[in-house]
C-alpha positions in Angstrom: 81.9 198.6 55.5 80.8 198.6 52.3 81.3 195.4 49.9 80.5 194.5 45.9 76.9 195.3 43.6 76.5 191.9 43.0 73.4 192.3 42.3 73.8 194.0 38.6 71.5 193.1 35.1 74.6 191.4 33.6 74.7 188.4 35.9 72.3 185.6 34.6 72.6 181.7 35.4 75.7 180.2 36.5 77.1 184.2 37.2 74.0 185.5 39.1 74.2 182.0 41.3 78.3 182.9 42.0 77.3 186.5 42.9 74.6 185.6 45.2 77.0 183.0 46.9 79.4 185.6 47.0 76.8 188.1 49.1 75.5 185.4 50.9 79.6 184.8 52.4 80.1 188.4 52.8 76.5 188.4 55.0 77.9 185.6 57.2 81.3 186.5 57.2 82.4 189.6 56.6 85.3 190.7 54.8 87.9 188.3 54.8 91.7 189.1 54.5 93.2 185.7 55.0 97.1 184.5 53.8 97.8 183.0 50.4 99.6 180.4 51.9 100.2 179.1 48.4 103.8 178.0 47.1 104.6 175.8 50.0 107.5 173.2 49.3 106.5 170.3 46.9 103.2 172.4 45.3 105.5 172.3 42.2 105.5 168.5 42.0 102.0 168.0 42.3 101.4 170.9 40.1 103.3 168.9 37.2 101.6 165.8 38.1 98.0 167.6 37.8 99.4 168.4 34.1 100.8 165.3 33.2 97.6 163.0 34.0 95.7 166.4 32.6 97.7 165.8 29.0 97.8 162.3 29.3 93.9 162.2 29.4 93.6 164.7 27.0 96.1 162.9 24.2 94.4 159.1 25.0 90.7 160.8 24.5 89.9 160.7 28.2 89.6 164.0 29.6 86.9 165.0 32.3 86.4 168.1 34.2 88.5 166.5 37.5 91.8 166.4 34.9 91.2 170.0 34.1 90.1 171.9 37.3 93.0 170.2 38.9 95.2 170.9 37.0 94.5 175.0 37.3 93.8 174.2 41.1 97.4 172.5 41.8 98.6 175.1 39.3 97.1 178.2 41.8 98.5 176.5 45.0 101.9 176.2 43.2 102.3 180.0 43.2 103.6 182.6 45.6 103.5 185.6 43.3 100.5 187.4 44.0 99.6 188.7 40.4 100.1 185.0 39.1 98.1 183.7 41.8 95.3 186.3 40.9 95.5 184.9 37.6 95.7 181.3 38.1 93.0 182.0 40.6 90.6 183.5 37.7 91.5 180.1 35.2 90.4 178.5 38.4 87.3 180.2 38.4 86.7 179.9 34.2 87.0 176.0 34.5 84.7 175.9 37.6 82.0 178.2 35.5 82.4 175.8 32.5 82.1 172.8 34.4 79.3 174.0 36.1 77.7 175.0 32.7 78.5 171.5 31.6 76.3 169.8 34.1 73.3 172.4 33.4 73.6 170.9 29.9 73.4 167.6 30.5 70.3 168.1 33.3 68.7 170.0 30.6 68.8 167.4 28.0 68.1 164.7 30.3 71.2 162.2 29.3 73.7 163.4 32.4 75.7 160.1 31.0 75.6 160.3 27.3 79.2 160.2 26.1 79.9 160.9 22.6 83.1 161.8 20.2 83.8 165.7 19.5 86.5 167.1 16.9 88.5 169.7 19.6 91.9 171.0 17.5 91.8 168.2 15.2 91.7 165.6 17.7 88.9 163.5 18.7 87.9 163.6 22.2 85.1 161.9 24.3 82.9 164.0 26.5 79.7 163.6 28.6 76.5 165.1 27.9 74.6 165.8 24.6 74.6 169.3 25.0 76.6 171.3 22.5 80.0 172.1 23.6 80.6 176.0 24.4 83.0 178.5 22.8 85.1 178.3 26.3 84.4 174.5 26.8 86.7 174.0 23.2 88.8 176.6 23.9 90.3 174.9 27.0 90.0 171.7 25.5 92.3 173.0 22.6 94.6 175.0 25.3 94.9 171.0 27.0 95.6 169.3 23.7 98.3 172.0 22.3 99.9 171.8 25.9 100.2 168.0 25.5 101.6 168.5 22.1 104.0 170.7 22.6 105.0 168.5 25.2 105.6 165.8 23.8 107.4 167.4 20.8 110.0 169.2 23.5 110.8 166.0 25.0 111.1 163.1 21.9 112.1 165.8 19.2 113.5 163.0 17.3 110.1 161.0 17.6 111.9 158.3 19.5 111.6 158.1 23.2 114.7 157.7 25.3 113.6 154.8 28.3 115.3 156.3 31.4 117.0 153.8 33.5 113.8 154.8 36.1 110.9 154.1 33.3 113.2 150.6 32.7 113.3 149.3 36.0 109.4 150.7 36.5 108.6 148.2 33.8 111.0 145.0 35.1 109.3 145.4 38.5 105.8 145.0 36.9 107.2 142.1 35.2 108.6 140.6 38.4 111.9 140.7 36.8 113.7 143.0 39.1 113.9 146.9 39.0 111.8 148.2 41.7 107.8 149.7 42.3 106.8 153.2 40.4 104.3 155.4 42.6 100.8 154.1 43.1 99.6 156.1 39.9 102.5 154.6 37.9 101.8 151.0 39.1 98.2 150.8 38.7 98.4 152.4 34.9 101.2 149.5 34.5 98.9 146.9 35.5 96.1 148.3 33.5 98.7 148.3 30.0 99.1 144.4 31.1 95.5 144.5 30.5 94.6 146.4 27.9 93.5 144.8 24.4 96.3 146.1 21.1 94.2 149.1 20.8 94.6 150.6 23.8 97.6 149.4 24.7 98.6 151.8 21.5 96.5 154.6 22.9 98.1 154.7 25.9 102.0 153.9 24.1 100.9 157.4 22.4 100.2 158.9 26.2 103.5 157.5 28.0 106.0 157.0 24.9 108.5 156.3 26.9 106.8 153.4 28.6 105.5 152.2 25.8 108.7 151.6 24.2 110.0 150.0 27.3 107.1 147.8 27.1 107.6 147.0 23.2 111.5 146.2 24.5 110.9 143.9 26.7 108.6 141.7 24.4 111.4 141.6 21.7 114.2 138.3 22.7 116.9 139.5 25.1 114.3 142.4 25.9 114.2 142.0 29.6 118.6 141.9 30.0 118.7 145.4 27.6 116.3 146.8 30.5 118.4 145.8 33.0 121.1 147.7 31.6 119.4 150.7 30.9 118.3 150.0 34.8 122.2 149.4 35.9 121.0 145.8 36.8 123.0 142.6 35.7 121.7 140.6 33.3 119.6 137.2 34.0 118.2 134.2 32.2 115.9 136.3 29.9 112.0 135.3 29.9 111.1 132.6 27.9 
């Protein structure tokens, strides 16, 4: 049985490393033929998780490497379709490269945890290292920004954001004023919001408009009873 040249001219640092990985499996393995196994029930959900928390970070000027090769990682396990797979499988592969190229950039310069501010699509975005960015490192930056965008835009296109009887009784829970617990993720970004100084608590209204403006709500008087409608609760004594 034959398998791949991957030994060709063309294949220099983080490539030539991949391709002698590559021969290095095929030595101790052989060819392997294995099932996708991909597009199992639920894959979806967590694949539109990976993207939310992936946009989220990316519009607040928090994105890392984990948001992104997540992201295309739930994205690939998501599908059943074997020429989308193959696809998702290759963006799968780019972010790895890039990410991998990243680090080489910061062990090169010495500062693995510089963090400084870079213009990607018009926005500004923080990023480790102080190596220059690549050509591919902006380009999926951008691709993550426009995504978050274009989300946003779909779902407020009059620039106000609907709160959602769930979002409202997210926000009363936190509050201890009924409603009931988000997920663990929800909870703990609730509780950090509590926290947070005007500044951020802005940044991340931008992120979660919808929270945001069930937050600004419940600070205005009779706040806390116009959640509890929204909720389908009855109204109480409203906080002080």
């Amino acid at each position: 049985m034959s398998y791949p040249d991957y030994d060709t001219p063309r294949l220099t640092g983080v490539y030539a490393e991949v391709a002698a990985e590559r021969a290095a499996q095929d030595a101790t393995w052989g060819e392997q033929n294995h099932p996708d196994g991909t597009g199992e029930p639920g894959s979806d959900s967590v694949a539109a998780a990976a993207r939310t928390l992936c946009q989220g970070a990316a519009a607040s000027g928090h994105l890392d490497w984990l948001h992104i090769l997540r992201e295309e990682v739930a994205e690939a396990f998501a599908e059943s379709d074997p020429a989308k797979l193959r696809a998702e499988l290759v963006q799968v592969a780019a972010v790895a490269t890039a990410w991998i190229e990243a680090i080489d950039r910061r062990t090169t310069t010495g500062d693995e945890d510089a963090c400084r501010v870079v213009e990607v699509d018009g926005e500004p975005i923080r990023v480790h290292g102080s190596g220059e960015m690549s050509d591919e490192s902006r380009a999926a930056l951008a691709e993550v920004i426009g995504a978050a965008r274009a989300k946003y835009v779909a779902e407020h296109p009059d620039g106000v954001p609907v709160i959602s009887p769930r979002v409202a009784a997210h926000v009363l829970w936190q509050e201890g004023l009924g409603g009931y617990a988000a997920g663990s993720f929800t909870t703990a970004l609730l509780k950090a919001w509590w926290q947070a100084d005007p500044a951020n608590g802005a940044r991340l209204a931008r992120t979660w408009p919808e929270y945001g403006a069930a937050i600004t709500l419940l600070g205005q008087p009779g706040g806390s009873n116009r959640l509890r409608a929204i909720a389908g609760e009855q109204p109480a004594p409203d906080r002080p």
